[in-house]
N, C-alpha and C positions, 0 to 999 in steps of 0.2 A: 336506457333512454338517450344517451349521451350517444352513443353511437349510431341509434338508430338517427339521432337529429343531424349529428354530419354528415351522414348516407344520405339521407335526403337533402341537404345543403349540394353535394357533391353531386348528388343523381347517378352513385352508386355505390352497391352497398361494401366495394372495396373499400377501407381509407389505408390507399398502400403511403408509405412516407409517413403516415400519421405519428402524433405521439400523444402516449394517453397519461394525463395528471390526473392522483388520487389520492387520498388522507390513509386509506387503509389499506394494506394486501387484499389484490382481488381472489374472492372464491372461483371454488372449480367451473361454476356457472359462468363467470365473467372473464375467468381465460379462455375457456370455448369459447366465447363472446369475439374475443379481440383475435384468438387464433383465426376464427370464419373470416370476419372482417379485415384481415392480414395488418392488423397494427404493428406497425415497425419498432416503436418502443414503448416501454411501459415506465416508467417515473411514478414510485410511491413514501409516502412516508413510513407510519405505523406497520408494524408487524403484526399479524391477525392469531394467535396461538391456540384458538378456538375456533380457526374456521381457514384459513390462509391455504388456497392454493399454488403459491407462487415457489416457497420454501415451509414457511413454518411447519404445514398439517403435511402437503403434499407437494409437488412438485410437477404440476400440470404442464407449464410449457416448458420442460425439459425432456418430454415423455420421448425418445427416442423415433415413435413411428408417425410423428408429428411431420406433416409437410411443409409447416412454418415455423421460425423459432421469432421470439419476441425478446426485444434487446431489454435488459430488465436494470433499473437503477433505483437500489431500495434506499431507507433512510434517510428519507430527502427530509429538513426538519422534522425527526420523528416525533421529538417530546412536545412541539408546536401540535403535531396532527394529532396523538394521541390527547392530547389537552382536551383538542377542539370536539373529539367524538365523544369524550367524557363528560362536556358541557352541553352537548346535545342531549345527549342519553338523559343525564339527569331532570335538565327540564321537560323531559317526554313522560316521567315517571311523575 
């Protein structure tokens, strides 16, 4: 949703230069995501160990035959991010 809202901000669906803030490693879904869209960097906190395509699970934007690579900077306040999903979660359940 994030990206498709800057795409439409931008009036297109590149955001070259971009850079993407997130609480948690994105899945393989949302590095596709950011690979299409050619985000230039990714900034996360939380490490995903149940689902993490960035390193934990798999290692999607490093895949060699990738025409884009996305500049990756984990650990950003991780125990702040993992806090914050945990306090989510809980009040969902």
């Amino acid at each position: 949703m994030a990206l498709r809202a800057a795409a439409k901000i931008l009036k297109n669906y590149r955001l070259l230069g971009s850079i993407l803030y997130v609480t948690i490693e994105p899945c393989a879904m949302c590095c596709g995501a950011m690979i299409q869209a050619r985000i230039a960097r990714l900034v996360y906190g939380a490490d995903d160990t149940k689902g993490g395509a960035v390193r934990s699970c798999f290692s999607v934007l490093d895949h060699p035959q990738l025409n884009h690579r996305v500049e990756v900077t984990s650990g950003v306040l991780a125990d702040e991010s993992a806090a914050a999903l945990k306090t989510f979660f809980s009040a969902r359940r």
